[in-house]
C-alpha positions in Angstrom: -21.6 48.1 -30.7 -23.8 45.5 -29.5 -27.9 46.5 -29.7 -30.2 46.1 -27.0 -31.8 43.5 -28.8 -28.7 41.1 -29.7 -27.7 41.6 -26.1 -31.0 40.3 -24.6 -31.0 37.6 -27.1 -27.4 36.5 -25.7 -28.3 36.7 -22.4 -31.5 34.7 -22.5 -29.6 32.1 -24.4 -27.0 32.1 -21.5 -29.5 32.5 -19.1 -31.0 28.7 -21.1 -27.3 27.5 -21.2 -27.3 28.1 -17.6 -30.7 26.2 -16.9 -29.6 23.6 -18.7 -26.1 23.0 -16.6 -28.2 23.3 -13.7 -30.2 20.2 -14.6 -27.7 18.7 -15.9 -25.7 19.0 -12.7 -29.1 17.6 -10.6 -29.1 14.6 -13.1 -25.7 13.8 -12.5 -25.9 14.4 -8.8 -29.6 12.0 -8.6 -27.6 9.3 -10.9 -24.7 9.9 -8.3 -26.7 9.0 -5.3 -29.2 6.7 -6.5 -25.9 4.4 -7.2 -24.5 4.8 -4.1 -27.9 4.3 -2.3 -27.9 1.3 -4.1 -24.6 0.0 -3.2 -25.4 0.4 0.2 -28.7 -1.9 -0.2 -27.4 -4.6 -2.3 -23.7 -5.2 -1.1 -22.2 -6.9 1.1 -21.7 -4.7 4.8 -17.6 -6.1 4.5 -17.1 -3.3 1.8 -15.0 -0.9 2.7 -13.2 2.3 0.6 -16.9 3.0 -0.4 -17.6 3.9 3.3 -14.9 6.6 3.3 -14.8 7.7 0.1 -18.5 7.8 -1.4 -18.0 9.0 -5.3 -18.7 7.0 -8.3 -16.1 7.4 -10.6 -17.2 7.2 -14.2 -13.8 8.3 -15.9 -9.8 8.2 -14.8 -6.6 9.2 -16.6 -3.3 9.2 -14.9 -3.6 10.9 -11.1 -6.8 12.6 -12.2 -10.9 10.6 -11.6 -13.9 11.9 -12.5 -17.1 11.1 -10.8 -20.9 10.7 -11.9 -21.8 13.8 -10.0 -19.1 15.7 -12.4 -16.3 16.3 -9.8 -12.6 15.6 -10.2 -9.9 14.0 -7.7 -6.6 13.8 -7.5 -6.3 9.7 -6.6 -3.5 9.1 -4.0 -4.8 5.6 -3.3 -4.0 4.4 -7.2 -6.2 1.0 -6.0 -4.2 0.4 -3.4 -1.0 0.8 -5.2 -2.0 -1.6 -8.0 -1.7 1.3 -10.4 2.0 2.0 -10.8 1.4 4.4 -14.1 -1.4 5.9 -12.7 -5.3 5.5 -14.6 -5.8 4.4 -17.8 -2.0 5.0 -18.9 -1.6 4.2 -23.1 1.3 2.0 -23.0 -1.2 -0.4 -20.7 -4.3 0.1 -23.1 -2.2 -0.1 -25.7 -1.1 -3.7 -24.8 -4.5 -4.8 -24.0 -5.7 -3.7 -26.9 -3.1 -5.7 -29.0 -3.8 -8.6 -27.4 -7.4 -8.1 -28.0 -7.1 -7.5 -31.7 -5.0 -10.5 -32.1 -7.2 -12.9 -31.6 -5.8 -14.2 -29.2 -6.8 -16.7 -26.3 -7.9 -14.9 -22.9 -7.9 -17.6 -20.8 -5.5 -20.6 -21.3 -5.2 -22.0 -17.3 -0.8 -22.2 -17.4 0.0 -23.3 -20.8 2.6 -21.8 -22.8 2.0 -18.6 -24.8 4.0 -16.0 -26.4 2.5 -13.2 -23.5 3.3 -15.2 -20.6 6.3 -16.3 -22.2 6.6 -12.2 -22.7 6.0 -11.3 -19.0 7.8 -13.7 -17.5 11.2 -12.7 -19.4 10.3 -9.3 -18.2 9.9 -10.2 -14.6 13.1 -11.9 -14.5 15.1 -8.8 -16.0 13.9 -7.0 -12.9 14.5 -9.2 -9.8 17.2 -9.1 -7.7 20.3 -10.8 -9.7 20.8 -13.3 -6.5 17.4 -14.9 -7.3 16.8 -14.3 -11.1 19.7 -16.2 -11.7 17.8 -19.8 -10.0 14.8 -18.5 -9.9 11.1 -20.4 -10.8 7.3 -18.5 -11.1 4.4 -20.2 -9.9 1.7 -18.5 -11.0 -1.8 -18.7 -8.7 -4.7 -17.3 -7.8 -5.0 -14.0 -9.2 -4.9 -11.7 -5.4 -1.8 -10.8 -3.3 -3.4 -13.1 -0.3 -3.4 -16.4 -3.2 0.8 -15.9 -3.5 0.9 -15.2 0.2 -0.5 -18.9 0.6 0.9 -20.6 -2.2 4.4 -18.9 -0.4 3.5 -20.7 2.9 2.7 -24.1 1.1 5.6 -24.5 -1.1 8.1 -23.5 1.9 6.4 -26.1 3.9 6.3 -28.4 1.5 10.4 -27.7 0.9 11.4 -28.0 4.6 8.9 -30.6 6.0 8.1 -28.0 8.8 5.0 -26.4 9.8 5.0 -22.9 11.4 5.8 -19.4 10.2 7.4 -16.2 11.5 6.1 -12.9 11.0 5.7 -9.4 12.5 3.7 -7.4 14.3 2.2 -4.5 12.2 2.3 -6.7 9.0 -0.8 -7.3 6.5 -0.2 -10.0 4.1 -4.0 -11.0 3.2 -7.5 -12.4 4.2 -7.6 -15.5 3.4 -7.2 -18.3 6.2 -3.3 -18.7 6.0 -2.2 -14.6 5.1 -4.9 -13.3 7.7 -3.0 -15.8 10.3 0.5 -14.1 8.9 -1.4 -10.2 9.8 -1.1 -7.9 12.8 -4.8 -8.3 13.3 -5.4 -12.0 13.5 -8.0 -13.1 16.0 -6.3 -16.7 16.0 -3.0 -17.3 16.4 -1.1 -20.0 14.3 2.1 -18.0 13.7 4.4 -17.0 15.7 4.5 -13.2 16.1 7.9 -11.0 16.2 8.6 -7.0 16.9 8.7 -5.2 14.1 11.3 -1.8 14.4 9.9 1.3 14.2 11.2 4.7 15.3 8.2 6.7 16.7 6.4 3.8 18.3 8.8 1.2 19.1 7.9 -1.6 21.1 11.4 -1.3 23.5 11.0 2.2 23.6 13.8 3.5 22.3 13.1 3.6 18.3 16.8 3.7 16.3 19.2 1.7 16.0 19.3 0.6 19.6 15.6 -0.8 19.2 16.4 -2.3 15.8 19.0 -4.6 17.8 16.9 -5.5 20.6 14.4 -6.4 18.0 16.9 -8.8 16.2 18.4 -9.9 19.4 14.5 -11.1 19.8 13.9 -12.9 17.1 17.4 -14.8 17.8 16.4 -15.6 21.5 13.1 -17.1 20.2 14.3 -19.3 17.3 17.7 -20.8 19.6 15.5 -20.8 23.0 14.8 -24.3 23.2 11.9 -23.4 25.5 10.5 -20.2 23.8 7.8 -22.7 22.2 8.7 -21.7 19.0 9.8 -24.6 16.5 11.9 -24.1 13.9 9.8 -22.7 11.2 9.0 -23.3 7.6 9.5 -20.1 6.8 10.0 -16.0 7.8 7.7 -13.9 5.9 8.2 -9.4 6.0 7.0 -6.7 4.0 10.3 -4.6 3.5 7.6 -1.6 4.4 4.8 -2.2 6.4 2.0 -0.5 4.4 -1.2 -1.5 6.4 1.0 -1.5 9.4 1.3 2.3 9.2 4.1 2.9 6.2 6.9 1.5 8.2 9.8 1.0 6.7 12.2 -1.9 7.8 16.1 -0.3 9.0 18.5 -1.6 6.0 20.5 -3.0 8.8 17.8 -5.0 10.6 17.0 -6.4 7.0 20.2 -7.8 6.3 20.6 -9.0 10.0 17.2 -11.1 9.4 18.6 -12.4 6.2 21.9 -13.8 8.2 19.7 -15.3 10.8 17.4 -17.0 8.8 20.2 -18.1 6.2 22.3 -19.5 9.2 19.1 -21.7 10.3 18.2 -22.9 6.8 14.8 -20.3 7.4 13.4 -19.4 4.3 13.2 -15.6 4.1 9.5 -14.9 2.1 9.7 -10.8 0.9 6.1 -9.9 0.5 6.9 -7.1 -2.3 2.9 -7.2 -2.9 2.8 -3.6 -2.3 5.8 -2.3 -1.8 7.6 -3.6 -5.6 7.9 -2.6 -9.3 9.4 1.1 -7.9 7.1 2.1 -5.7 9.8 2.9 -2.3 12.2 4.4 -4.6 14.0 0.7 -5.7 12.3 -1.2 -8.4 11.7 -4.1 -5.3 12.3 -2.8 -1.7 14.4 -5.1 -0.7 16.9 -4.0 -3.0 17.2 -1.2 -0.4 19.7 -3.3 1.6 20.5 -5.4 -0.8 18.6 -8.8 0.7 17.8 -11.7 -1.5 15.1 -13.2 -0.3 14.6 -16.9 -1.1 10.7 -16.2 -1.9 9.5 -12.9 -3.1 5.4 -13.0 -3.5 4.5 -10.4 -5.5 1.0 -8.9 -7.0 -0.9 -5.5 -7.5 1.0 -3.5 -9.6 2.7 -6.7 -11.6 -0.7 -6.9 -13.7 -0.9 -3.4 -14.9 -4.0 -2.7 -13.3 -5.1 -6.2 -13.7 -5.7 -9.5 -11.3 -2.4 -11.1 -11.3 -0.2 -12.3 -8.6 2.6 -15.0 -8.6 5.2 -16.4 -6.4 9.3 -16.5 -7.8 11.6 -18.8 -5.4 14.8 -20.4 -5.5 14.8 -23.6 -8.2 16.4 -25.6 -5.2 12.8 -25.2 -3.3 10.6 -26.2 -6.1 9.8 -29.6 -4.8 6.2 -29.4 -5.3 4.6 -32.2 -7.2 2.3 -31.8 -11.0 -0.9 -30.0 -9.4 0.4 -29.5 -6.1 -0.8 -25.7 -6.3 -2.8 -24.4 -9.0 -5.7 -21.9 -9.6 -8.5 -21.3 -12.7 -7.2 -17.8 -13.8 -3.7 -18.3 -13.4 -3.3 -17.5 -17.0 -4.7 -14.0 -17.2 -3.4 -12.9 -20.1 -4.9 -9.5 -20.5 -3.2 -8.7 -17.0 0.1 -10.4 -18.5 0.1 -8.2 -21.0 -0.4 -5.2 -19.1 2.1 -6.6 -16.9 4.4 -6.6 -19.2 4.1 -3.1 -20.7 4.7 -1.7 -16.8 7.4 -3.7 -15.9 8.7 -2.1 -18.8 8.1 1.1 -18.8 8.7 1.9 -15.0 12.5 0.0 -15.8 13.1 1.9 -19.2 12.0 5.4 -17.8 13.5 5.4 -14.6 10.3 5.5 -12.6 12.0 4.1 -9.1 14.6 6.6 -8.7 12.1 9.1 -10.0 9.8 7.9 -7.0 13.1 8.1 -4.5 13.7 11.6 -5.7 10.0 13.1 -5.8 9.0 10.7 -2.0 11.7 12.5 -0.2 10.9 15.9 -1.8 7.3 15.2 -0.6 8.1 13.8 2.8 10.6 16.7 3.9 7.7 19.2 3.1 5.0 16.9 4.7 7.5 17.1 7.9 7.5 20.5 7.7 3.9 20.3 9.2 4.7 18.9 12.1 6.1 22.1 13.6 3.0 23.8 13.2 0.3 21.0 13.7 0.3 19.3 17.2 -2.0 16.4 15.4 0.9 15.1 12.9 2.9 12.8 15.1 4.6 11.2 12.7 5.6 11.8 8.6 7.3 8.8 7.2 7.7 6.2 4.3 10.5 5.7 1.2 9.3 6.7 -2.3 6.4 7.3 -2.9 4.9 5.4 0.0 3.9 8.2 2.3 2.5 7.6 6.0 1.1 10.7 8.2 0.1 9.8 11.6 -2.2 11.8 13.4 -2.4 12.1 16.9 -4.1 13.7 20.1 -2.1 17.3 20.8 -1.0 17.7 24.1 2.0 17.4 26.4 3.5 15.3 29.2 3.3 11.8 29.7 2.9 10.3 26.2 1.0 7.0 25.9 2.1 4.3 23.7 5.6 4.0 25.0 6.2 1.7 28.1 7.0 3.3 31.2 10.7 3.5 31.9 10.1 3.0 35.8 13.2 5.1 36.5 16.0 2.6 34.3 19.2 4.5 33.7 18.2 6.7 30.5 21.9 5.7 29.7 21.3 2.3 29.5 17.8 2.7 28.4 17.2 6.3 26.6 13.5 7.6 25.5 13.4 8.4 21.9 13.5 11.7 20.2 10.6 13.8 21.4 9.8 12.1 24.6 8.2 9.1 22.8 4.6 8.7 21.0 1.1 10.6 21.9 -1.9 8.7 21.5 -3.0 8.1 17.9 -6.3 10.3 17.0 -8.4 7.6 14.1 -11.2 10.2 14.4 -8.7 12.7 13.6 -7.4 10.8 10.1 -11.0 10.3 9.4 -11.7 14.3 10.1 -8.2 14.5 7.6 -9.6 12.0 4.7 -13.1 13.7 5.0 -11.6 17.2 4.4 -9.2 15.9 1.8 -11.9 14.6 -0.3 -13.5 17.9 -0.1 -10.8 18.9 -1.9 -10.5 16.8 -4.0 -8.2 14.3 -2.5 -8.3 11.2 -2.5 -6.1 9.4 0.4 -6.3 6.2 2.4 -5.9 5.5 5.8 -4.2 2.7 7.6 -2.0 1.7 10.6 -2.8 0.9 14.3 -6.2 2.4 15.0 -6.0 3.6 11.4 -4.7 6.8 12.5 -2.5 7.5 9.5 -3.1 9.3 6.1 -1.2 6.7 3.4 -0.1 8.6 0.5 0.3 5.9 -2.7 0.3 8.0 -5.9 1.6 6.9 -9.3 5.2 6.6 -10.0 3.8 9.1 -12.8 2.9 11.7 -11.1 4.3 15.0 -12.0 6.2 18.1 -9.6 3.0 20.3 -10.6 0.4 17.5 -9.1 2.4 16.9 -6.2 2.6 20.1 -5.0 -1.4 20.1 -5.4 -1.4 17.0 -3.8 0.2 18.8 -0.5 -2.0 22.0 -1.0 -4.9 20.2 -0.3 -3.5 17.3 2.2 -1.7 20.4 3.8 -5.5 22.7 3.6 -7.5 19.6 4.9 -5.0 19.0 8.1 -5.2 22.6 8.9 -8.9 22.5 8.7 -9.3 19.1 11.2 -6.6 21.5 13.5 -8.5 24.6 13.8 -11.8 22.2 14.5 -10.2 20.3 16.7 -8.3 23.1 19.3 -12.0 25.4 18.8 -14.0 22.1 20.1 -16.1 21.4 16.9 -16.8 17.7 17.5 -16.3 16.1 14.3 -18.9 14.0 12.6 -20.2 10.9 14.2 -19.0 7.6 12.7 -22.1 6.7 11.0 -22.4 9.9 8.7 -18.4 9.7 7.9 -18.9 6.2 6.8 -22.4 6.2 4.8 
């Protein structure tokens, strides 16, 4: 039996213990802020995920961060999708870390070595069989947006034409050429298409239907001699919009664009920056409707967690001239290496049809929600590329689809559901806020950035998905109980810090 004496000795010494988590806790929290206040001082006012998402992370393995002020998150942003195996996954370190110990140079501009010479062998096992087969790599600048424009050069270059097709929705960059490719240019050099989409279609009808008025678009404008539309250099799609809201691109409209670019000699460019190595289910997406693409750019998760990007094309295209594209760290080989050992490992472990199974298992739950939350408009995506668009709860005339002015719902019918409500950005924020409170980490995106992106690595496991939509699930019910009891939600400046 314990004496009065041990047992106040034990509980001053807890009681010490105790005093000294506290100030550990304060420490951590003080380092915490005091980096964050200085972000906010010192860089530029352009950054964004540090707005939403204010931690510091000091630690990260798999779907799990740590931050300076000792919290953990479940990250469902995974860097954008860059991080197909998740944080700090051992095969990756592992393969830096050889490289590393080899002795081995780091940077090399595009000569020949043994781990480019590596990667690329593994790339090619991968692509689609119609393109491996007369396929060449240019390797660029080291961001998604550099093989976006070294895409559009080299398809210029090949045809002796000027302009580009693209969609509305799409995101392919921020530099001069990929921001004038995206739904949200303020200049317009490209010519812009509709891109199909069930819940917000630009016809109105959503389905098939609006996926053939869309095509029967496209086909107007390129063999209207008076649309003011040249034939183009090229067409460039994301076989999933990410940005543009997780819209995926109808099979059938895929292979439909593929026929009509092929019978006008219109390169087809796949921007698989996001959307490849597995990520929608299919190790690229647009093996989904089984389209070869002429061009596939291709970035993020390709380097392993690493700055690498690179553009693969048909041999008959490569007419480019010695130095007629280039870039310094083109010959990154750490993020070859780590390349390498993904490409690998998400092939040999089955990691795309393990994202097919696990994304609709996710999405049919996340639907589920819709029933009883007015705000989720929408639940979409393929794989593990989730979209969840929030939207102002209410009935009656829904804005966002066009007025049908009494046409013949015959000849014209709504979609399912009477058509789109109006999207609720305040509400995703509300949603991301609450998440993170939680322990959630999500991003947002889409028109008005009105829907919650779910981008988690292809390693994530049954047990931290269904955490994953305990707390999404938690944090929308939270922003709906707000929301119909009138508590205004934060202003934007205290959301964003």
């Amino acid at each position: 039996m314990e004496t009065g004496e041990r047992a106040g000795a034990r509980e001053s010494r807890a009681a010490v213990q105790v005093d000294a988590d506290i100030e550990v806790c304060a420490g951590a929290r003080g380092a915490h802020e005091g980096i964050l206040r200085r972000q906010s001082a010192r860089e530029s006012s352009a950054r964004t995920y540090a707005r939403a998402l204010p931690i510091v992370p000091v630690r990260a393995r798999g779907l799990t961060i740590e931050g300076a002020d000792g919290r953990r998150y479940l990250d469902c942003l995974s860097g954008a999708g860059t991080l197909a195996l998740g944080h700090n996954h051992p095969v990756v370190l592992e393969a830096i870390r050889k490289v590393l110990d080899s002795g081995a140079p780091l940077h090399v501009l595009d000569l020949a070595t043994p781990v480019k010479d590596a990667f690329i062998t593994e790339l090619f096992r991968t692509l689609p069989p119609g393109l491996a087969d007369h396929a060449r790599v240019q390797f660029c600048g080291p961001a998604g947006t550099d093989a976006v424009e070294a895409a559009f050069k080299l398809v210029r270059a090949a045809t002796g034409r000027t302009g580009m097709l693209a969609f509305t929705g799409a995101y392919h960059g921020m530099t001069a050429g990929s921001l004038d490719a995206s739904g949200h240019a303020a200049d317009v050099r490209v010519a812009r298409l509709p891109f199909p989409q069930d819940y917000r279609c630009p016809f109105g009808m959503g389905g098939d239907r609006g996926a053939e008025l869309a095509a029967r678009w496209t086909e107007s404008v390129l063999d209207d001699t008076k649309s003011g539309v040249p034939l183009p250099a090229g067409m460039i799609l994301e076989p999933v919009q990410g940005e543009g809201g997780v819209i995926p691109a109808p099979d059938a409209w895929m292979r439909r664009m593929r026929r009509i670019t092929e019978d006008r000699s219109i390169p087809l460019i796949a921007d698989e920056i996001q959307t490849g190595v597995g990520r929608t289910g299919a190790f690229w997406a647009v093996e989904h409707s089984g389209v070869t693409p002429d061009v596939m750019v291709l970035s993020k998760a390709i380097g392993g967690s690493l700055p690498l990007a690179v553009v693969v094309y048909r041999d008959d295209l490569d007419v480019w001239e010695p130095g007629a594209h280039a870039g310094t760290f083109r010959g990154n080989q750490l993020a070859m290496a780590a390349g390498t050992a993904t490409l690998a490992y998400v092939r040999e472990h089955g990691l795309a049809e393990r994202a097919a199974t696990l994304g609709s298992r996710i999405i049919a739950q996340l639907q589920q929600l819709t029933a009883e939350f007015p705000i989720i408009g929408d639940v979409r995506g393929r794989g593990l590329m989730i979209g969840v668009e929030l939207v102002e709860p209410g009935e009656g005339q829904r804005a966002g689809t066009a007025d049908d002015g009494g046409a013949d719902p015959e000849v014209f019918p709504r979609p399912a559901g009477g058509g789109p409500r109006p999207a609720a950005p305040q509400l995703a924020t509300a949603v991301q806020r609450e998440c993170l409170r939680r322990g959630l980490i999500v991003e947002l995106g889409g028109r008005q950035a009105s829907v919650v992106r779910l981008l988690p690595p292809l390693t994530i496991s049954d047990e931290q998905a269904d955490a994953v939509l305990d707390r999404l699930s938690d944090a929308v019910a939270a922003v709906a109980r707000g929301h119909t009891e009138g508590r205004p939600l934060a202003p934007h400046s205290e959301r964003a810090g």
